[in-house]
C-alpha positions in Angstrom: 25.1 19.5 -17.0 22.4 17.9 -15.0 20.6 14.7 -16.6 16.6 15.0 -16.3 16.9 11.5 -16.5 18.3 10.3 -13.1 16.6 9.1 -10.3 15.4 12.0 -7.5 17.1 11.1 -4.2 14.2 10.4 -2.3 13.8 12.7 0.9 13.7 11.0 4.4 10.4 12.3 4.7 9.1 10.0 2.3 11.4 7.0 2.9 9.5 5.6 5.5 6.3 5.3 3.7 8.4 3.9 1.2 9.3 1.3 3.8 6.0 0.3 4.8 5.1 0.1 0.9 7.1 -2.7 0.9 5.0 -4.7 3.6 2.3 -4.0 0.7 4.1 -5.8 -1.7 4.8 -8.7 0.8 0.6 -8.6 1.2 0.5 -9.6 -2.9 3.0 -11.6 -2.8 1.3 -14.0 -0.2 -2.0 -13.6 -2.0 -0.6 -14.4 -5.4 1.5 -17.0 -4.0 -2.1 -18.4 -2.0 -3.4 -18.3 -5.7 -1.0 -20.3 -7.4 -0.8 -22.9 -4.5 -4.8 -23.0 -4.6 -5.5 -22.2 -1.0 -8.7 -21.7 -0.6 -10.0 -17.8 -1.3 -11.3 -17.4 2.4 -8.2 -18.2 4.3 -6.3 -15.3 2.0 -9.3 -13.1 2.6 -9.3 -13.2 6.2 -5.5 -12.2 5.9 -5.9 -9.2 3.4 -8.9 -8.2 5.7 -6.3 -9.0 8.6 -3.4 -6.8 7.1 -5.6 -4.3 5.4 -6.8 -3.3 9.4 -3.8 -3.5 11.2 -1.6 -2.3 8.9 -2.6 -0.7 5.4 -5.2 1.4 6.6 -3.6 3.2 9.2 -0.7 3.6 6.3 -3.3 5.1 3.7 -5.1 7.3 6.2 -1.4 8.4 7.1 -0.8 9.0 3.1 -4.4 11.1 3.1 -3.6 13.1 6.3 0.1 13.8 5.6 0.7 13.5 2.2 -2.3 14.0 -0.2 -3.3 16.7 1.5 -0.1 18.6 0.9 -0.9 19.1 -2.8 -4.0 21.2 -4.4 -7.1 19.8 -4.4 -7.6 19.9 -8.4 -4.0 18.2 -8.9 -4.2 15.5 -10.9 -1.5 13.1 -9.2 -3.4 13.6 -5.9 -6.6 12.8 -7.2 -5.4 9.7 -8.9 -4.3 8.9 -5.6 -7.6 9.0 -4.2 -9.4 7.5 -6.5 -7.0 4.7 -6.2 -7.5 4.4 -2.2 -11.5 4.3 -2.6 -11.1 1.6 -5.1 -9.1 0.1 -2.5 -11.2 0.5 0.1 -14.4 -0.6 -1.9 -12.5 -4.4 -3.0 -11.6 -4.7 1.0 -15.6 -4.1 1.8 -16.4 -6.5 -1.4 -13.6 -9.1 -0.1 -15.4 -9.4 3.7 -18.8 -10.2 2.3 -17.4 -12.2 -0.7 -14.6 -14.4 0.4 -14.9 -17.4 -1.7 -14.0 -14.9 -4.9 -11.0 -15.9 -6.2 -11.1 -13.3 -8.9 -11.2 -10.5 -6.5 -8.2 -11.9 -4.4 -6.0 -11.6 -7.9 -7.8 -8.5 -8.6 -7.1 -6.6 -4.9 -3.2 -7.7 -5.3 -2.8 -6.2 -9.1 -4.8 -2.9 -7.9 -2.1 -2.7 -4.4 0.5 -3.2 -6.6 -0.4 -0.8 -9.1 -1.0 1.4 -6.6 2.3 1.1 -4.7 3.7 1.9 -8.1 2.3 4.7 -8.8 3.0 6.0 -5.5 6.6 5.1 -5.8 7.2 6.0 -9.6 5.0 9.3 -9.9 3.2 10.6 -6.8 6.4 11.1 -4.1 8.4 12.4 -6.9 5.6 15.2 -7.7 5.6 15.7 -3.4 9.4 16.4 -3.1 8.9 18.7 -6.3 6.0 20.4 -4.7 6.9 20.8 -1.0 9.1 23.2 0.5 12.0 21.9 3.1 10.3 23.2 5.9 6.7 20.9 4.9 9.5 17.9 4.7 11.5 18.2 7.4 7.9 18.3 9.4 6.8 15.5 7.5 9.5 13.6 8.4 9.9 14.2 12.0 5.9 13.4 12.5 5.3 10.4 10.3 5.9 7.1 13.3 6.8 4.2 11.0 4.5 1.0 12.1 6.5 -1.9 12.4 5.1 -3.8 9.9 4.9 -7.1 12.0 1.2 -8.0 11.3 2.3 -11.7 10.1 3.8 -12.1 13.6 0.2 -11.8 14.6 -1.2 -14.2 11.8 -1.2 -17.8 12.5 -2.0 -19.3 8.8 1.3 -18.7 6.7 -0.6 -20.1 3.8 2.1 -18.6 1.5 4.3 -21.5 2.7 2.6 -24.6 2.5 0.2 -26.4 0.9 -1.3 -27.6 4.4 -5.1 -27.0 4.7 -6.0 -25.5 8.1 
């Protein structure tokens, strides 16, 4: 008797975004962790803006291309989805004009994370559900994993110290 309860194995096709989804939580987790030390909002501006363009964009364009675009354009799961990027995309445009606002440093982390969620609880279960084999085993062999080394290139580790730059 199978239980609908247990987890879905997740499908190597997806376990690499899955990966890099977890460089995303590492992005709120220095911002929230900026917050609580009260660094001030530009410095963890300049490295969401930082990570958002070498690292989480390429990552949600990969989702549109690869993954979104998998499912029918009226599904609901891929048009949350969406919707969720462009929010994204529209606090990342607000953040580089606006980097004093603290309030849309805390409110960026909780929409990634929420985000990430969703993605992880909901959206690649519905994919494995939805795609054949064939559209995974593709998937899988074409998605390049980034390396998820952006803080190797970022200097101010504000998320460590209290230190003022």
């Amino acid at each position: 008797m199978s239980n609908s309860n247990s987890p879905i194995k997740r499908s190597p096709a997806l376990i690499k975004f899955s990966r890099e989804h977890h460089f995303g939580l590492l992005v709120v987790w220095k911002i929230r962790q900026g917050i609580s030390k009260q660094i001030e909002p530009a410095r963890i501006s300049n490295y969401i803006i930082f990570s958002f363009e070498n690292e989480l964009m390429a990552h949600f364009k990969e989702e549109e291309m690869d993954l979104f675009s998998k499912l029918p354009d009226d599904d609901e799961w891929r048009q949350q989805a969406i919707i969720e990027h462009e929010r994204i995309y529209r606090l990342i445009e607000y953040i580089e004009h606006n980097k004093e606002d603290v309030h849309i440093l805390t409110e960026f982390a909780d929409t990634l994370e929420s985000h990430i969620r969703f993605e992880e609880r909901t959206l690649f279960n519905h994919l494995q559900q939805h795609l054949s084999a064939d559209e995974l085993k593709m998937l899988e062999e074409s998605h390049s994993q980034r390396d998820g080394a952006v803080d190797d290139k970022w200097n101010d580790h504000f998320w460590v110290t209290n230190k003022q730059k």
